[in-house]
N, C-alpha and C positions, 0 to 999 in steps of 0.2 A: 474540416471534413477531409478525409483522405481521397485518393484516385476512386471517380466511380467510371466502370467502361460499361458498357453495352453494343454489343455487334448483333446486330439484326441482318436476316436473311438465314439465320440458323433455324433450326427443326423447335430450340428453347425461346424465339420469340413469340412464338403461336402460331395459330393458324386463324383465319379471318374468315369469319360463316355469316352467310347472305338468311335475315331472318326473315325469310318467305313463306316454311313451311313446318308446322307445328314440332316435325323431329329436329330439327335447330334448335330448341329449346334443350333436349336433352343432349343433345352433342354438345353444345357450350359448357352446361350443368356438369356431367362428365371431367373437360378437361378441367374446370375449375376447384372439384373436387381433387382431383388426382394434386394438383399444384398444391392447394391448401393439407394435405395429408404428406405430400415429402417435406410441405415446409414447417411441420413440425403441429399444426393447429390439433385441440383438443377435442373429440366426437361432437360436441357440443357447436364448438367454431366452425368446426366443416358441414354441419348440417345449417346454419346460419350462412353462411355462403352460398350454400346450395338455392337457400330460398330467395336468397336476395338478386344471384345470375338465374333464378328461374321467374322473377318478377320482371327483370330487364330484358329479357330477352322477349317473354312469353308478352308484352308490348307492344315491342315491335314488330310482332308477327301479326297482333289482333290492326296495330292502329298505323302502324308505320308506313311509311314508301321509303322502298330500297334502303330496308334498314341492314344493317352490318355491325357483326360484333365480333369482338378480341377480347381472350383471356390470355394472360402470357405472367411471366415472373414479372416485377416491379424494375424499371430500368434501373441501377444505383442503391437499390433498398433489399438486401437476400432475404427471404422469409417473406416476402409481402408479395400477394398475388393481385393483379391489376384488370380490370375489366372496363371495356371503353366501348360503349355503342354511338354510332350516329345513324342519320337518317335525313331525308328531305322532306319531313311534311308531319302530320300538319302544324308539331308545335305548338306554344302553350304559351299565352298575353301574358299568367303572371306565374313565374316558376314556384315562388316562395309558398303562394296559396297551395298549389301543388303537392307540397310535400306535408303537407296537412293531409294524415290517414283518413282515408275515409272519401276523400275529396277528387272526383273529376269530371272532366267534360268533353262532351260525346265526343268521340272519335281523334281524342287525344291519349299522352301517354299518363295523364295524370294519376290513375291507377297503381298503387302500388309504389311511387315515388318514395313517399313517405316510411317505408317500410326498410327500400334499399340505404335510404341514406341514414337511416337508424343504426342498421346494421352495418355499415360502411366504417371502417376507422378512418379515413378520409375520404371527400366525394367534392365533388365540382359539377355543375350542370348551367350549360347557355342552350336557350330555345326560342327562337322568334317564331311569331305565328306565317306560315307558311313557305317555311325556310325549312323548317327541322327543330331538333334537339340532338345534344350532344350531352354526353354522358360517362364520365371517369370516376372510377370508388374503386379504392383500395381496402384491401384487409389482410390486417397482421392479426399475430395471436395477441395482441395489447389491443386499446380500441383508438390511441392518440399517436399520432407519427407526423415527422415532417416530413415534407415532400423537396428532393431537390430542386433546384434552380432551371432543369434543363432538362428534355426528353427527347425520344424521335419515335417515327412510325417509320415502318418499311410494310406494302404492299404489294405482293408479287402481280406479275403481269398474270392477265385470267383466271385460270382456274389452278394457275402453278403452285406450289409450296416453297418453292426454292427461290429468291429474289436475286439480281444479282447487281441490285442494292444493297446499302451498309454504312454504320452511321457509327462514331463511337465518341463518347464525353469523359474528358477528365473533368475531376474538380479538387480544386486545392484553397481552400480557402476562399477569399473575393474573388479567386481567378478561374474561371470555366474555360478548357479549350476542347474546342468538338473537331471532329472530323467528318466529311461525308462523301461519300465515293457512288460514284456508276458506272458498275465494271460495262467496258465495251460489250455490247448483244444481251443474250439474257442466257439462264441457263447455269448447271454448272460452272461452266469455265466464266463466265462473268461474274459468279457468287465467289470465284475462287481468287480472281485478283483485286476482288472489295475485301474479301477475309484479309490477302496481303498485304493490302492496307491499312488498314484494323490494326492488325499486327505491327508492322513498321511506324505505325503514329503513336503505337503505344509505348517506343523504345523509348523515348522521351516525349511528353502528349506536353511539357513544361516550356519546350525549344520556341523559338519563336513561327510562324507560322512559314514564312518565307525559310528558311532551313527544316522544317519536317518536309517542305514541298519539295525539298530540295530528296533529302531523303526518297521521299516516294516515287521520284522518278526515276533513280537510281536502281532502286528497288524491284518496281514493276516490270523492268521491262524484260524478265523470263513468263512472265504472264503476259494475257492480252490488254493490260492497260484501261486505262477508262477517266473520266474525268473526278477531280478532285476537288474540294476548298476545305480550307482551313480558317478557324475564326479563333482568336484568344481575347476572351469578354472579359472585362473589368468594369465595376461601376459606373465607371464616367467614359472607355474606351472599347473598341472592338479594334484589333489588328487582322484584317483580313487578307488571304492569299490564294489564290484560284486556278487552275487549267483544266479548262475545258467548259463545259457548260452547265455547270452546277451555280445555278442561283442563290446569290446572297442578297438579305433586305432588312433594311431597319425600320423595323413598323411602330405605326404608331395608332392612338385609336382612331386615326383621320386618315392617312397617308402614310405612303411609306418612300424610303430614299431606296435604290440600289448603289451592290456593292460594286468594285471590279476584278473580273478574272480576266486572263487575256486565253488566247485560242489555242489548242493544242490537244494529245493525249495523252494520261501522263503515262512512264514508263516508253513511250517509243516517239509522241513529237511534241517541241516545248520549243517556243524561244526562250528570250530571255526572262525570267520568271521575277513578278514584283509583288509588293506587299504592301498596306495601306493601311493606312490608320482612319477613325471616323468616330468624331465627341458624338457618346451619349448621354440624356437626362435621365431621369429616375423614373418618365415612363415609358423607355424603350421597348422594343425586344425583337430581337435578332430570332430571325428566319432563313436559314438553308433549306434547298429543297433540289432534289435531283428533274430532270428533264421528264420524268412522266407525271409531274405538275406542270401545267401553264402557268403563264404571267397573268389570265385573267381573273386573279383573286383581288381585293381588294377590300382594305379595314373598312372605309368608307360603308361598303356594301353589307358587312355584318358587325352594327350598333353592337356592343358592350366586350364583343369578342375578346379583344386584345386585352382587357381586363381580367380576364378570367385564368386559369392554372394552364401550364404548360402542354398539359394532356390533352387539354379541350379545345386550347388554341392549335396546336396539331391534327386536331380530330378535324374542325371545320378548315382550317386549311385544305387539308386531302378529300372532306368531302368537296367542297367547292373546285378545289381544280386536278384532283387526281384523274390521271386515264385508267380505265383499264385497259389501254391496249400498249403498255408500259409498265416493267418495273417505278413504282415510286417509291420518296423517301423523302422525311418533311422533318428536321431538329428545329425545337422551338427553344432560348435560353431568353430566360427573363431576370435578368441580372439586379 
């Protein structure tokens, strides 16, 4: 597989709608249609879409607490549009039964389940009963696709559009290297020296991580700088490289290790910059997350998660520890 990037905090990552209130239904509906119609789908496929983000949605407005949804292009996949809701409650004992049409139970999202993932050329769903459900389904104009190895979410602080978070993934074969950045403050000028970044990790995304970092401090500092990590994932290895306070973690379905960055901002202060190596097994998976997540997530606390697609393990990570009163930004690689 050749280089896949994705830079969030742009206007083409989407936009993230709070499903409170019956017209979220058709504003999701909307941008999802618009998406599936430049990416080429047939009258047919875009009305199939349509039903399937009006089942997801139209859910979580009847059954959900503080549910939330995202349409956006597919990270690494052009032509495929991407739909991810979560939510805290009430969640569903047995999901599979669920998606059996026809089939649910009071005041859950059971409803309709069965229809999205019909219609879904691929779909992933983890829900524990009084935790939530999480919820990722893709659609191409084909109805079979693989999904990369690696994703991210970027969520602006409040009620903003513009993050100034940003996240971006090569892939070359067995070797995934991600970037993830938080531009100092928030706001244009913080989206604008995460885009920098973006951009300068993309001139070689191949280097090793301790030389991009090297790069990026060089780089940034006619911008306002912000904090950095780099990770280059290989089957059995992550080489990790960090400044500032951008969280790295090797989770697992029990536990997770952290990684090391040392303190600094890149582009204006750094000492001396190091990089690190750390064995993984085959059920790993590497976790960056900018500073408007907390440390208080934890595999332990949500059974089957770390199993699940990269989308979903994203999705419950930033429910469980995203602020809103923070840009966040959560890459999940499952090597």
């Amino acid at each position: 597989m050749g280089q896949v990037v994705h830079r969030a905090g742009e206007v083409r990552d989407g936009v993230w709608t709070r499903a409170e209130e019956p017209s979220s239904v058709g504003a999701v509906r909307r941008s999802a249609v618009e998406l599936a119609e430049e990416a080429g789908f047939d009258a047919e496929r875009v009305g199939q879409v349509a039903v399937a983000v009006t089942e997801a949605v139209s859910n979580l407005v009847k059954h959900a607490v503080e549910g939330m949804a995202l349409v956006r292009p597919c990270p690494g996949l052009p032509g495929v549009v991407e739909l991810i809701t979560l939510d805290r409650g009430p969640g569903m004992p047995d999901v599979a039964r669920a998606m059996r049409d026809g089939y649910s139970t009071s005041g859950t999202l059971g409803i309709g389940l069965g229809a999205i993932t019909r219609i879904a050329s691929s779909y992933d769903v983890h829900s524990l009963p009084g935790k939530g459900t999480l919820l990722s389904a893709h659609f191409a104009a084909e109805r079979q696709i693989t999904l990369p190895p690696a994703t991210g979410l970027v969520r602006p602080i409040g009620e903003e559009t513009v993050s100034g978070d940003a996240f971006a993934i090569s892939i070359d074969g067995p070797v995934t290297s991600v970037l993830v950045c938080d531009g100092l403050g928030h706001g244009p000028a913080a989206a604008l020296a995460s885009r920098e970044a973006v951009e300068l990790f993309m001139i070689a995304p191949d280097d090793e991580p301790l030389a991009i970092l090297g790069r990026l401090h060089r780089g940034l500092n006619r911008t306002r700088g912000g904090a950095v990590a780099i990770a280059r994932i290989t089957p059995d290895k992550v080489t990790y490289a960090g400044l500032g306070n951008i969280a790295g973690w090797i989770a697992y379905a029990d536990r997770r290790q952290g990684m090391v960055s040392v303190p600094g901002i890149t582009g204006h202060q750094g000492r001396r910059f190091q990089q690190y190596d750390y064995e993984l097994d085959e059920h790993a998976t590497i976790v960056l997350h900018s500073d408007g997540l907390t440390d208080r997530w934890s595999p332990a606390l949500l059974p089957g998660l770390f199993s699940r697609s990269p989308a979903v393990i994203a999705a419950g990570v930033l429910r469980e520890a995203g602020s809103r009163r923070d840009d966040a930004c959560v890459v999940i690689v499952r090597p």
